[in-house]
mmCIF file of the N, C-alpha and C atoms, coordinates in Angstrom:
data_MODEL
# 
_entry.id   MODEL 
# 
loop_
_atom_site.group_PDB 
_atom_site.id 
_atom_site.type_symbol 
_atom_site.label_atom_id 
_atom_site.label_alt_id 
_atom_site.label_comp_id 
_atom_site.label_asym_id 
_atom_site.label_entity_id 
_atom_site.label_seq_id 
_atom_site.pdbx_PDB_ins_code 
_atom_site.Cartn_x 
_atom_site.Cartn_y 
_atom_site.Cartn_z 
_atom_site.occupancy 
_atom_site.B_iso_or_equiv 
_atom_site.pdbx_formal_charge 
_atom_site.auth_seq_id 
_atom_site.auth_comp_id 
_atom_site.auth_asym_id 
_atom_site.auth_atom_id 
_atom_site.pdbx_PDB_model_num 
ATOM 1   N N  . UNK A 1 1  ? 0.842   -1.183 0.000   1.00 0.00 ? 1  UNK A N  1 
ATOM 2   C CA . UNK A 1 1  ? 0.000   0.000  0.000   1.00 0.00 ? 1  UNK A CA 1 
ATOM 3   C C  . UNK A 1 1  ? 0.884   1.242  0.000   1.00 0.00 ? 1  UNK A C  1 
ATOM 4   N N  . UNK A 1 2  ? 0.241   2.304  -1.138  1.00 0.00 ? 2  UNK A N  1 
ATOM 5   C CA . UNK A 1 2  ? 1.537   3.535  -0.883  1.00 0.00 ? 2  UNK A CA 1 
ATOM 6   C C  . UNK A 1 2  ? 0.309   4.702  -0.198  1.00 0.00 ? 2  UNK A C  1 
ATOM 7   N N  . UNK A 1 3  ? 0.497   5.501  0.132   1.00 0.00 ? 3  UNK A N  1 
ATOM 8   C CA . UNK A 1 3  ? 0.123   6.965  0.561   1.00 0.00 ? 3  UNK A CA 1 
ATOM 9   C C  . UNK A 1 3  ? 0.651   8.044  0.351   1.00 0.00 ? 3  UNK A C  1 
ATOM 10  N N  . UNK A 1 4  ? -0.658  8.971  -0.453  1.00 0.00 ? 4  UNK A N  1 
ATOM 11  C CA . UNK A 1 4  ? 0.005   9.843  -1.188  1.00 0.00 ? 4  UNK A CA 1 
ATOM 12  C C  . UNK A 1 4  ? -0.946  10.889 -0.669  1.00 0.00 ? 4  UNK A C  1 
ATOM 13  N N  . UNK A 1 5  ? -0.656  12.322 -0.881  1.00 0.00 ? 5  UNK A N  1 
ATOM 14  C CA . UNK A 1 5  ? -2.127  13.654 -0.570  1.00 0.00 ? 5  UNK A CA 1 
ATOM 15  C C  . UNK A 1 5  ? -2.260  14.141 -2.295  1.00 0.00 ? 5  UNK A C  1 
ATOM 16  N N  . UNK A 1 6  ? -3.323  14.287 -1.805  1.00 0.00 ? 6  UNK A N  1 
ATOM 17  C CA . UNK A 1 6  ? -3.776  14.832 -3.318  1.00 0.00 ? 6  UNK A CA 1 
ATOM 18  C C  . UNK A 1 6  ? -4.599  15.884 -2.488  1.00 0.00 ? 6  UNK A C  1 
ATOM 19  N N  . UNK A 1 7  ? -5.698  16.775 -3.556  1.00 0.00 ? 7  UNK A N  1 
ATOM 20  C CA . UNK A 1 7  ? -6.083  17.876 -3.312  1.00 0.00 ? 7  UNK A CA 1 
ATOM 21  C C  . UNK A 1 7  ? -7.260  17.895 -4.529  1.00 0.00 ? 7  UNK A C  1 
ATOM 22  N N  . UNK A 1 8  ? -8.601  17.994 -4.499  1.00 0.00 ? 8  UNK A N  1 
ATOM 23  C CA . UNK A 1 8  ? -9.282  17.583 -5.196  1.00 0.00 ? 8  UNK A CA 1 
ATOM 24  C C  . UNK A 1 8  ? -10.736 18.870 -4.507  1.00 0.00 ? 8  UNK A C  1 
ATOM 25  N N  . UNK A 1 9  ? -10.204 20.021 -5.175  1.00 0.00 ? 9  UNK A N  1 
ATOM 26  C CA . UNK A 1 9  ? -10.720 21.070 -4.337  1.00 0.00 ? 9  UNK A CA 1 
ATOM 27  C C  . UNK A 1 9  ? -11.476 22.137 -5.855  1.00 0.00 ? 9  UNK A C  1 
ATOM 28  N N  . UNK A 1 10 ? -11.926 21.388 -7.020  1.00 0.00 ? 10 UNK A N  1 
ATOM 29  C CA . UNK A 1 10 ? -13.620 21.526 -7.413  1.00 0.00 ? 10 UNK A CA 1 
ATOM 30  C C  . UNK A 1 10 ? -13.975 20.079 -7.966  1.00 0.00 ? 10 UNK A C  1 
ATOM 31  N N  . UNK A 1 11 ? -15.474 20.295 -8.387  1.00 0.00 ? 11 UNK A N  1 
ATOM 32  C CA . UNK A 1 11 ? -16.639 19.362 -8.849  1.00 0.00 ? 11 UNK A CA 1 
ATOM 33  C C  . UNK A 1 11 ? -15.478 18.752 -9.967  1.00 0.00 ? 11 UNK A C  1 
ATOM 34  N N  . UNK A 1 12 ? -15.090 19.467 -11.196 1.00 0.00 ? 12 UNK A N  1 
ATOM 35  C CA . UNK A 1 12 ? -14.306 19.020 -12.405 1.00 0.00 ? 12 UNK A CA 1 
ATOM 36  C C  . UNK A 1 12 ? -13.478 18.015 -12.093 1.00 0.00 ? 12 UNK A C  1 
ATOM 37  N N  . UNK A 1 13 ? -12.757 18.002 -10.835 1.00 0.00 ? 13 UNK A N  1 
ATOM 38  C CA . UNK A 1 13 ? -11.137 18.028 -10.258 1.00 0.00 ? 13 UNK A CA 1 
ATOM 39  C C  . UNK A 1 13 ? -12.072 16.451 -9.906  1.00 0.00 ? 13 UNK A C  1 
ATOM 40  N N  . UNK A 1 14 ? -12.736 16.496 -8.734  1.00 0.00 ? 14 UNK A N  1 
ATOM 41  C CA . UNK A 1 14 ? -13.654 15.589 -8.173  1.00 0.00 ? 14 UNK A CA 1 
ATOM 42  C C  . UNK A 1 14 ? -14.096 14.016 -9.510  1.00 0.00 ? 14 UNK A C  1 
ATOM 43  N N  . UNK A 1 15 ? -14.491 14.496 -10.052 1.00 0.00 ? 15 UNK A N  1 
ATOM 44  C CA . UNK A 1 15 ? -15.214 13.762 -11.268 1.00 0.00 ? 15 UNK A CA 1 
ATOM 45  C C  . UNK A 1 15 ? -14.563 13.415 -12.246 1.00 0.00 ? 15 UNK A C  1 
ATOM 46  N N  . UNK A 1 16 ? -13.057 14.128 -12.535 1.00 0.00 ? 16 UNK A N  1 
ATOM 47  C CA . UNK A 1 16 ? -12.065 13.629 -13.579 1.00 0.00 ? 16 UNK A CA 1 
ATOM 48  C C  . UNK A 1 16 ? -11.626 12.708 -12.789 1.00 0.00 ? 16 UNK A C  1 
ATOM 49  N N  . UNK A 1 17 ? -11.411 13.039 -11.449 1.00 0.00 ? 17 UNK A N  1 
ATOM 50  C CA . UNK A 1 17 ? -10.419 11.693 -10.626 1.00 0.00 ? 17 UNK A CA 1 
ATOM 51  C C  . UNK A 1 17 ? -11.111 10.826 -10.353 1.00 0.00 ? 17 UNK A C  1 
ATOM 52  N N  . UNK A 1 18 ? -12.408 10.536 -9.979  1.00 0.00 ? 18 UNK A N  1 
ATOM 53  C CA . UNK A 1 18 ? -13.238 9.185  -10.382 1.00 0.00 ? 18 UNK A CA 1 
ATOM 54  C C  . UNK A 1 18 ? -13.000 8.338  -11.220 1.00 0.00 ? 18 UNK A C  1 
ATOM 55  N N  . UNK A 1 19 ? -13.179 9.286  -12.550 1.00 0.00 ? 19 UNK A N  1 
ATOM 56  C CA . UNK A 1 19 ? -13.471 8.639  -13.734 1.00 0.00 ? 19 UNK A CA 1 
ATOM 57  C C  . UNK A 1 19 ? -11.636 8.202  -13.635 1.00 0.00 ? 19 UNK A C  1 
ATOM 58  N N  . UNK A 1 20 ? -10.535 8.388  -13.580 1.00 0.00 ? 20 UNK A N  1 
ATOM 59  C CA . UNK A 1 20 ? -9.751  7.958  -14.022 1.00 0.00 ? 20 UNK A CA 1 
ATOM 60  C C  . UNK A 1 20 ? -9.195  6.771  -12.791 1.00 0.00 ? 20 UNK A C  1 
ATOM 61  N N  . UNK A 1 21 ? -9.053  6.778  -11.852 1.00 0.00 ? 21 UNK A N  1 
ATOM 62  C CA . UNK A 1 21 ? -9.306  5.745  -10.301 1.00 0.00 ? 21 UNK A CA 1 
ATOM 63  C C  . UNK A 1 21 ? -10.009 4.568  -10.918 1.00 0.00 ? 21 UNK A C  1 
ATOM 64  N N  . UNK A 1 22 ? -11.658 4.775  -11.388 1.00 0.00 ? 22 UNK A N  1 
ATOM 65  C CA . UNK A 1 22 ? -11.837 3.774  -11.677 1.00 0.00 ? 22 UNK A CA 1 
ATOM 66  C C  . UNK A 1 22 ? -11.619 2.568  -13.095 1.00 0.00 ? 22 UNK A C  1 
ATOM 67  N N  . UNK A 1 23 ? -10.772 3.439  -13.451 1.00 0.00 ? 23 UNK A N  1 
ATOM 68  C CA . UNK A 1 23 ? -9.836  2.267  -14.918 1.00 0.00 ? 23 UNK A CA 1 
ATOM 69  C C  . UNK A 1 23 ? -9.277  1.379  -14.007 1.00 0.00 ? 23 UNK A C  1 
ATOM 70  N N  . UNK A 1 24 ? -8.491  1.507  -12.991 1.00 0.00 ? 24 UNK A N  1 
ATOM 71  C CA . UNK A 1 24 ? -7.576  0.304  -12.493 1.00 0.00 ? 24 UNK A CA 1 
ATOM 72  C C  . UNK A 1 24 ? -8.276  -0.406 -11.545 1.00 0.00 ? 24 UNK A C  1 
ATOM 73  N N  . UNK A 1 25 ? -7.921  -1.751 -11.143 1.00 0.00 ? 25 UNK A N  1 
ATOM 74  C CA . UNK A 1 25 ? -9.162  -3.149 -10.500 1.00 0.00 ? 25 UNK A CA 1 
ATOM 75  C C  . UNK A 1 25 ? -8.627  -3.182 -9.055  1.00 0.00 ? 25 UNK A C  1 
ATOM 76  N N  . UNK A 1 26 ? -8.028  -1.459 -8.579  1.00 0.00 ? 26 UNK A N  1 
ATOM 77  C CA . UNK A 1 26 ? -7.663  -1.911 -7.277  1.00 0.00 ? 26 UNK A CA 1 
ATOM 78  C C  . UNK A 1 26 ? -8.145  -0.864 -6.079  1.00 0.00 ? 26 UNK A C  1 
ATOM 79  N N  . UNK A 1 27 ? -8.472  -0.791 -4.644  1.00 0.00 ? 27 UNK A N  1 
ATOM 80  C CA . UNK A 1 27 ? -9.227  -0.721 -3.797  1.00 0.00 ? 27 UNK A CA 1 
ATOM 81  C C  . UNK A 1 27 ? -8.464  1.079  -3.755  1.00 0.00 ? 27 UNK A C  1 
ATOM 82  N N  . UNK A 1 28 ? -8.702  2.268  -3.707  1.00 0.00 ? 28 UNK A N  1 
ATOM 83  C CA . UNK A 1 28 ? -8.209  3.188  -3.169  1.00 0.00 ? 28 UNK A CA 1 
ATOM 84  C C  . UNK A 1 28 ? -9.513  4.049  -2.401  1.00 0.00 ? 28 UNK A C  1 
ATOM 85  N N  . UNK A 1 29 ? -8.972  4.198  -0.810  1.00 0.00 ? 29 UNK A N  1 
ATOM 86  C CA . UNK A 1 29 ? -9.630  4.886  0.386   1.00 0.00 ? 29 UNK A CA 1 
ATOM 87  C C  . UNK A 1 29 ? -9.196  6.344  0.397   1.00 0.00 ? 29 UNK A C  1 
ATOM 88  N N  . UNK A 1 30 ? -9.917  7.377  0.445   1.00 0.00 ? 30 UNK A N  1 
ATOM 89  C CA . UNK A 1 30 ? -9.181  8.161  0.794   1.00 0.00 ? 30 UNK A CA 1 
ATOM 90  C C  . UNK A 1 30 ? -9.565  8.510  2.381   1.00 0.00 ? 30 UNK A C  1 
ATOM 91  N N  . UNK A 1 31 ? -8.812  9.145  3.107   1.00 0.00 ? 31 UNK A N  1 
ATOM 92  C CA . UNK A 1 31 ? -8.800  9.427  4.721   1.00 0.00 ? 31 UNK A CA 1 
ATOM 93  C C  . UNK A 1 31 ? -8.476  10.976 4.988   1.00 0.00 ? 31 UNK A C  1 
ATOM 94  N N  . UNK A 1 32 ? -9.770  11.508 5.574   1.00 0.00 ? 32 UNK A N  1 
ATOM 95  C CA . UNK A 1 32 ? -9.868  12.828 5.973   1.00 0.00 ? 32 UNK A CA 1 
ATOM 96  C C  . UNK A 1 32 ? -9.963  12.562 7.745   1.00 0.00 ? 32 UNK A C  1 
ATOM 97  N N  . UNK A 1 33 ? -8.778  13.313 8.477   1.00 0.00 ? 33 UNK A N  1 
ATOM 98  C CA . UNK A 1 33 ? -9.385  13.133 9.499   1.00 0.00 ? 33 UNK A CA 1 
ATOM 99  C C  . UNK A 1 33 ? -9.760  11.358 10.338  1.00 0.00 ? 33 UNK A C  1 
ATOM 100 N N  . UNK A 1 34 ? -10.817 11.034 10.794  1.00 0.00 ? 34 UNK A N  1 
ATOM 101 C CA . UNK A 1 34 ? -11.237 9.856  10.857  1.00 0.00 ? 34 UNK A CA 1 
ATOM 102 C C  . UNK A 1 34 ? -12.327 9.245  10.383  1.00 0.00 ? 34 UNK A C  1 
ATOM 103 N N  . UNK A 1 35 ? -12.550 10.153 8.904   1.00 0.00 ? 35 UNK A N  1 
ATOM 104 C CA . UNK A 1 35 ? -12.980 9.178  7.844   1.00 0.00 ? 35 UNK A CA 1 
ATOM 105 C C  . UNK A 1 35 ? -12.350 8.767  7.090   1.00 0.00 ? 35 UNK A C  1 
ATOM 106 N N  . UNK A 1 36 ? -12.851 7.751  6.539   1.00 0.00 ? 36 UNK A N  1 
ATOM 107 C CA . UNK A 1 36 ? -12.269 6.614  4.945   1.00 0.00 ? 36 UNK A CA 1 
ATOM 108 C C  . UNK A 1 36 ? -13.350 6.271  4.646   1.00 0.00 ? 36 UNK A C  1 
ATOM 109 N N  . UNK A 1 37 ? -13.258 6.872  3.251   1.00 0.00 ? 37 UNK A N  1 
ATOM 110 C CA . UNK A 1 37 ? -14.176 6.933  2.201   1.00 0.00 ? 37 UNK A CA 1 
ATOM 111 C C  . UNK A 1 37 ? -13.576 6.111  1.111   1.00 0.00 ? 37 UNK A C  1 
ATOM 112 N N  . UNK A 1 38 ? -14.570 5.256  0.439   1.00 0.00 ? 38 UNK A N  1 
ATOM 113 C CA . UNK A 1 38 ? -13.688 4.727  -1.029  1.00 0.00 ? 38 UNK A CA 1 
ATOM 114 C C  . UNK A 1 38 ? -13.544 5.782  -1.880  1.00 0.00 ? 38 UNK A C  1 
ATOM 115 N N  . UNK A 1 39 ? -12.577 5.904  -2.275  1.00 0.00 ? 39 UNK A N  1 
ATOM 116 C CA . UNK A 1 39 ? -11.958 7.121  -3.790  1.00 0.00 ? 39 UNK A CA 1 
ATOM 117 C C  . UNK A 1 39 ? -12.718 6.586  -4.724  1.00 0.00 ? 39 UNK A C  1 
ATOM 118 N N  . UNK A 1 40 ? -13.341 6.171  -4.997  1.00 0.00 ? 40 UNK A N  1 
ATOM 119 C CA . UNK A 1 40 ? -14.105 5.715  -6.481  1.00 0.00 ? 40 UNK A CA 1 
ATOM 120 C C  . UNK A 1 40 ? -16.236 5.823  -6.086  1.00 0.00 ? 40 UNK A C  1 
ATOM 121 N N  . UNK A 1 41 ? -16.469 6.650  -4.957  1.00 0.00 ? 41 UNK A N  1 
ATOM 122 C CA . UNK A 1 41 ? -17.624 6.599  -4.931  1.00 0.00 ? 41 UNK A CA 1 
ATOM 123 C C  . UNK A 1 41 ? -17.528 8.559  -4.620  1.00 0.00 ? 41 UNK A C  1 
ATOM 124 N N  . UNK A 1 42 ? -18.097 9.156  -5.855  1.00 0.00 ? 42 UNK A N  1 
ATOM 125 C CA . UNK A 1 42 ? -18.005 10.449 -5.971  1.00 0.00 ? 42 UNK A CA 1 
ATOM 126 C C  . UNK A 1 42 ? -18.886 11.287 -4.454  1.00 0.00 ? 42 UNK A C  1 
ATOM 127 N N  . UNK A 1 43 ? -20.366 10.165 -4.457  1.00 0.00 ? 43 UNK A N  1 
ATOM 128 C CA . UNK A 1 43 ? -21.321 10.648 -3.211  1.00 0.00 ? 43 UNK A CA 1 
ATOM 129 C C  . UNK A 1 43 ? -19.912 10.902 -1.779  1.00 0.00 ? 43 UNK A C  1 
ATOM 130 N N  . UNK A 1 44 ? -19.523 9.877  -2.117  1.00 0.00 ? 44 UNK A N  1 
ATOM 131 C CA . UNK A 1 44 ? -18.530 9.765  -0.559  1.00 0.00 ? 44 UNK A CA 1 
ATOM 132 C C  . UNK A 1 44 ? -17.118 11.056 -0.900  1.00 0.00 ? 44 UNK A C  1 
ATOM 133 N N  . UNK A 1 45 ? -17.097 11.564 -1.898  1.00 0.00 ? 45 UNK A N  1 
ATOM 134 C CA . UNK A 1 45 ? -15.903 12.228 -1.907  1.00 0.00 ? 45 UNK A CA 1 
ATOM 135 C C  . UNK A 1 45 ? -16.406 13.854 -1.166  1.00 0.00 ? 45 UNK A C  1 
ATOM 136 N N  . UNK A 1 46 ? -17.740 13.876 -2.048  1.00 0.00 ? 46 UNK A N  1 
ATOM 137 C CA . UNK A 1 46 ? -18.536 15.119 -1.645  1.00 0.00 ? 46 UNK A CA 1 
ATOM 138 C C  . UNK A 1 46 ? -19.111 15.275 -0.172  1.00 0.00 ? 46 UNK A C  1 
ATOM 139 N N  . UNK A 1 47 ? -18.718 14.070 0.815   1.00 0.00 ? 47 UNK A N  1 
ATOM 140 C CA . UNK A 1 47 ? -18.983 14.184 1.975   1.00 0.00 ? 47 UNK A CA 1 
ATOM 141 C C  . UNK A 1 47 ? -17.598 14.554 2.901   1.00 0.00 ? 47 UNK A C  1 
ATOM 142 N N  . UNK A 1 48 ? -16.951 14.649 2.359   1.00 0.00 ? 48 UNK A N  1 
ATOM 143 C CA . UNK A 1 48 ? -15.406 15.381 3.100   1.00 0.00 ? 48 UNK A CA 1 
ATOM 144 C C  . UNK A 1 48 ? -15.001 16.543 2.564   1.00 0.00 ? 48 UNK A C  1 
ATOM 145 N N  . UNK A 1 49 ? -14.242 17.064 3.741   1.00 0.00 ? 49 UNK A N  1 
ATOM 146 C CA . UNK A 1 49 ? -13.786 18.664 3.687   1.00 0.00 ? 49 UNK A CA 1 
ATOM 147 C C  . UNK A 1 49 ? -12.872 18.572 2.377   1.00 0.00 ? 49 UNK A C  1 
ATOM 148 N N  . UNK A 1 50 ? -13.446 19.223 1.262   1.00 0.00 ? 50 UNK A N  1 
ATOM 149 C CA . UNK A 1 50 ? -12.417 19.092 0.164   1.00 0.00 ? 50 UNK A CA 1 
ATOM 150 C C  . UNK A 1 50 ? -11.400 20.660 0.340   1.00 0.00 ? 50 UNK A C  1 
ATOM 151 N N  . UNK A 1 51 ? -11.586 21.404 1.344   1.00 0.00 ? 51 UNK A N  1 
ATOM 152 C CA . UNK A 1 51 ? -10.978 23.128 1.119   1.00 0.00 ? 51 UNK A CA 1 
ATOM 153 C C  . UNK A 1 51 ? -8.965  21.936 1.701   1.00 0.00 ? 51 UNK A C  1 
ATOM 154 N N  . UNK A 1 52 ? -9.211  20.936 2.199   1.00 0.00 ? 52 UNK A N  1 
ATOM 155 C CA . UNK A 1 52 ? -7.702  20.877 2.284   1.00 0.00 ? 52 UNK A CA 1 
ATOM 156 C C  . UNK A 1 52 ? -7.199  19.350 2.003   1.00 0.00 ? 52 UNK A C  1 
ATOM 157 N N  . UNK A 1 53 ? -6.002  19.541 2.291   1.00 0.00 ? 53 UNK A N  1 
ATOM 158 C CA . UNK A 1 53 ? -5.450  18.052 1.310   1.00 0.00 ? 53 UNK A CA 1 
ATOM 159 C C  . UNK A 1 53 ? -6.146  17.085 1.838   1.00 0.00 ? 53 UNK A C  1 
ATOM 160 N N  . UNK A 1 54 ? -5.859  15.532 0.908   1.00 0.00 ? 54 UNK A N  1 
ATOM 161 C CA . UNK A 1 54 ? -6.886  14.424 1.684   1.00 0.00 ? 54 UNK A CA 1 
ATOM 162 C C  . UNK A 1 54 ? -5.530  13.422 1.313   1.00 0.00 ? 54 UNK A C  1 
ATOM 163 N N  . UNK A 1 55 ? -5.558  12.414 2.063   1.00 0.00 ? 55 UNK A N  1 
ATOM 164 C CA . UNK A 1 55 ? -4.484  11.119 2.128   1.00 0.00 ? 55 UNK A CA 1 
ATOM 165 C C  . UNK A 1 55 ? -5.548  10.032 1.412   1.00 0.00 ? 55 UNK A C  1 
ATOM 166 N N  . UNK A 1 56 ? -4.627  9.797  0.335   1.00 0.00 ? 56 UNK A N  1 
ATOM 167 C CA . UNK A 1 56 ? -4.926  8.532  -0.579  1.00 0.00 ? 56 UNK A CA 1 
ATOM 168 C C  . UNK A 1 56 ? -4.110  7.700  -0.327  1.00 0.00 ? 56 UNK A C  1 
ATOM 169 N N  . UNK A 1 57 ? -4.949  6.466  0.169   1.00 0.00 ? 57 UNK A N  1 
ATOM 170 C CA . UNK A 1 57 ? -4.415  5.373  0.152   1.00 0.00 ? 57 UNK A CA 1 
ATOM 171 C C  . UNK A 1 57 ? -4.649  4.154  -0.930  1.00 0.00 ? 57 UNK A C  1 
ATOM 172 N N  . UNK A 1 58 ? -3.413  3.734  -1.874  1.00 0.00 ? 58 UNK A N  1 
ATOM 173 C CA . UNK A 1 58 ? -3.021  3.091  -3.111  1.00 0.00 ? 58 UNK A CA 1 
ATOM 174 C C  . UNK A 1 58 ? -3.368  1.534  -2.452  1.00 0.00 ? 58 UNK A C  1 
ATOM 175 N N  . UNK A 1 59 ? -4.108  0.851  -2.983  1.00 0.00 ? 59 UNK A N  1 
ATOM 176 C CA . UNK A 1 59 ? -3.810  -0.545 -2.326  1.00 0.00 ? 59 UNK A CA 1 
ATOM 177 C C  . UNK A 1 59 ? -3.544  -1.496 -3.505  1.00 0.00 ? 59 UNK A C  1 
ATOM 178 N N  . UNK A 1 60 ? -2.194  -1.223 -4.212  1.00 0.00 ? 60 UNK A N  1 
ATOM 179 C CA . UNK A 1 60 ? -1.759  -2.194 -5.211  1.00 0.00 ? 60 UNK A CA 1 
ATOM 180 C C  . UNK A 1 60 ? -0.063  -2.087 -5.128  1.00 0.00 ? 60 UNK A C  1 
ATOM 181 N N  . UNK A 1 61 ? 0.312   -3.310 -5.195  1.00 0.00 ? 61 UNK A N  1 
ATOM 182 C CA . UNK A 1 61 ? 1.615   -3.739 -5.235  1.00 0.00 ? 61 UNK A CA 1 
ATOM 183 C C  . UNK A 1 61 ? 2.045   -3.556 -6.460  1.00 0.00 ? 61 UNK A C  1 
ATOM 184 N N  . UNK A 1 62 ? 1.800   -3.608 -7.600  1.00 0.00 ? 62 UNK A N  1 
ATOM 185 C CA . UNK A 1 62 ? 3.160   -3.634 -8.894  1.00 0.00 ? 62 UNK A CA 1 
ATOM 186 C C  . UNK A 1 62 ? 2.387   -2.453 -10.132 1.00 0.00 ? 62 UNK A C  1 
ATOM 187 N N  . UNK A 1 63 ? 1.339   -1.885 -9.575  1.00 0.00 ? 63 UNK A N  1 
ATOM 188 C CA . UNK A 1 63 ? 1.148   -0.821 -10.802 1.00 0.00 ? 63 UNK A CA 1 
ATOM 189 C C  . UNK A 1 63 ? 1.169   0.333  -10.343 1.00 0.00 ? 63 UNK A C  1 
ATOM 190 N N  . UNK A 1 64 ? 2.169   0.839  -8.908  1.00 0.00 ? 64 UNK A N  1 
ATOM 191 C CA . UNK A 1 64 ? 2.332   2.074  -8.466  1.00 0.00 ? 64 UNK A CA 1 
ATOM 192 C C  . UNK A 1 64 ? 2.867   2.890  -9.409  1.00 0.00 ? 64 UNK A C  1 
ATOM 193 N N  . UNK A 1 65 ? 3.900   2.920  -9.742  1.00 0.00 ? 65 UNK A N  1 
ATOM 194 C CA . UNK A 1 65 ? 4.039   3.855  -10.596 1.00 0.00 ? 65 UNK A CA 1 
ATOM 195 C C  . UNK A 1 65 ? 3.488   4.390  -11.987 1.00 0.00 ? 65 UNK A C  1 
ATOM 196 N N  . UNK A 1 66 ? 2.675   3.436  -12.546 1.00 0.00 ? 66 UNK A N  1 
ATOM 197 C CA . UNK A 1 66 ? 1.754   3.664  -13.327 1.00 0.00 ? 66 UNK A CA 1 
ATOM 198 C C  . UNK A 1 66 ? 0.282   4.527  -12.777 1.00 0.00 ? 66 UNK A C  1 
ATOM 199 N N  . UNK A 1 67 ? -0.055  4.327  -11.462 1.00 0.00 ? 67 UNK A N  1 
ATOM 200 C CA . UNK A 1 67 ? -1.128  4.735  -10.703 1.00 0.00 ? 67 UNK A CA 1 
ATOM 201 C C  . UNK A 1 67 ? -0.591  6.315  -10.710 1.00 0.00 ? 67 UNK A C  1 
ATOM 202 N N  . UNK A 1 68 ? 0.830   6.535  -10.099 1.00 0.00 ? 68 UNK A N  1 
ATOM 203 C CA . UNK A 1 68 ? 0.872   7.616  -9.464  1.00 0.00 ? 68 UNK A CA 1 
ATOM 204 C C  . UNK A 1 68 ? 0.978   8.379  -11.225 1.00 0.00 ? 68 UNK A C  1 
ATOM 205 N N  . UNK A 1 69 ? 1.199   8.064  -12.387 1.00 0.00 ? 69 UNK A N  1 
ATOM 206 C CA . UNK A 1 69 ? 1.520   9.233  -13.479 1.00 0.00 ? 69 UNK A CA 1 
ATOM 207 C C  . UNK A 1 69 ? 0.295   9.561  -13.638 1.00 0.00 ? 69 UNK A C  1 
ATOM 208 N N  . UNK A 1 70 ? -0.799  8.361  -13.698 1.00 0.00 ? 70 UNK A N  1 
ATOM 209 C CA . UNK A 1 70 ? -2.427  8.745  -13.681 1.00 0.00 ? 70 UNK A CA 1 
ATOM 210 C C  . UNK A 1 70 ? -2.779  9.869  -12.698 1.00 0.00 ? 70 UNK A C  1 
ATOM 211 N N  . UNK A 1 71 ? -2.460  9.703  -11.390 1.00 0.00 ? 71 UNK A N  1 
ATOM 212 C CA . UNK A 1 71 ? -2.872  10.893 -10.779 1.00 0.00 ? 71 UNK A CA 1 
ATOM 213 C C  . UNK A 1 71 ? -1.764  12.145 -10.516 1.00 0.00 ? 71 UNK A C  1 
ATOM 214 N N  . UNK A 1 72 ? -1.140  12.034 -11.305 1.00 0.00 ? 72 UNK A N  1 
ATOM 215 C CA . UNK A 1 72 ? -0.204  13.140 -11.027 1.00 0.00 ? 72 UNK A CA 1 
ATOM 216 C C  . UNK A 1 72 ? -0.968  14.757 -11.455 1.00 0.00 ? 72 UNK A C  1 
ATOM 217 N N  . UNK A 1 73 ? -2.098  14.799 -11.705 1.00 0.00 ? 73 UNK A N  1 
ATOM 218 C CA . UNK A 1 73 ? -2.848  16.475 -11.738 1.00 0.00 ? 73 UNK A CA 1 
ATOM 219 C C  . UNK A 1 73 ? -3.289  16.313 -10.564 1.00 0.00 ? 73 UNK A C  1 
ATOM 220 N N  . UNK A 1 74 ? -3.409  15.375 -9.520  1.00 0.00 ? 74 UNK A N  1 
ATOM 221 C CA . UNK A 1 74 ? -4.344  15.697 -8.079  1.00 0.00 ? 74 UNK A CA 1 
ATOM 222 C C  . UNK A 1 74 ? -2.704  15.820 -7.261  1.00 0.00 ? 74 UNK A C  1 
ATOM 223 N N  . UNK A 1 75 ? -2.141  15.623 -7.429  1.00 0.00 ? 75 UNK A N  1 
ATOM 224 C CA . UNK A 1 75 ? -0.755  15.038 -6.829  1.00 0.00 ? 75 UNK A CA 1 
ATOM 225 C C  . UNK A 1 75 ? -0.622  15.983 -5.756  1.00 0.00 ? 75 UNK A C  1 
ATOM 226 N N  . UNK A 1 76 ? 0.028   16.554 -4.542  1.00 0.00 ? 76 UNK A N  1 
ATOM 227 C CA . UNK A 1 76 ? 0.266   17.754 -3.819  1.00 0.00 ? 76 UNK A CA 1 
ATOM 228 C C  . UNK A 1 76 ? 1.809   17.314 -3.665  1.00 0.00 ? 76 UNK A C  1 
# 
């Protein structure tokens, strides 16, 4: 598992990173605080403080670095 912050602070930002999260077949949470929300359910993204960074947690062993060039526009 890697952990990364991203920053996903409008609707556009929100909904491009869905749509691109859910191409790959693997589990990512993100964690505000002491929630964890799945990263791939938009309802649940819009229920956390998006005004500051959020911790993504990667849960795949051998396509990290392919994951992280995908999200490298949320990247902080």
């Amino acid at each position: 598992m890697k952990t990364v912050q991203i920053s996903l602070n409008s609707i556009d930002k929100v909904k491009s990173f869905v749509n691109e999260i859910t191409k790959f077949d693997y589990d990512f949470d993100l964690v505000s605080g002491r929630y964890v929300i799945d990263a791939k359910s938009i309802m649940g993204i819009f229920s956390l403080d998006l005004s500051k960074p959020i911790d993504l947690n990667i849960h795949a062993e051998d396509e990290i670095e392919t994951i992280l060039a995908v999200l490298k526009p949320y990247l902080i």
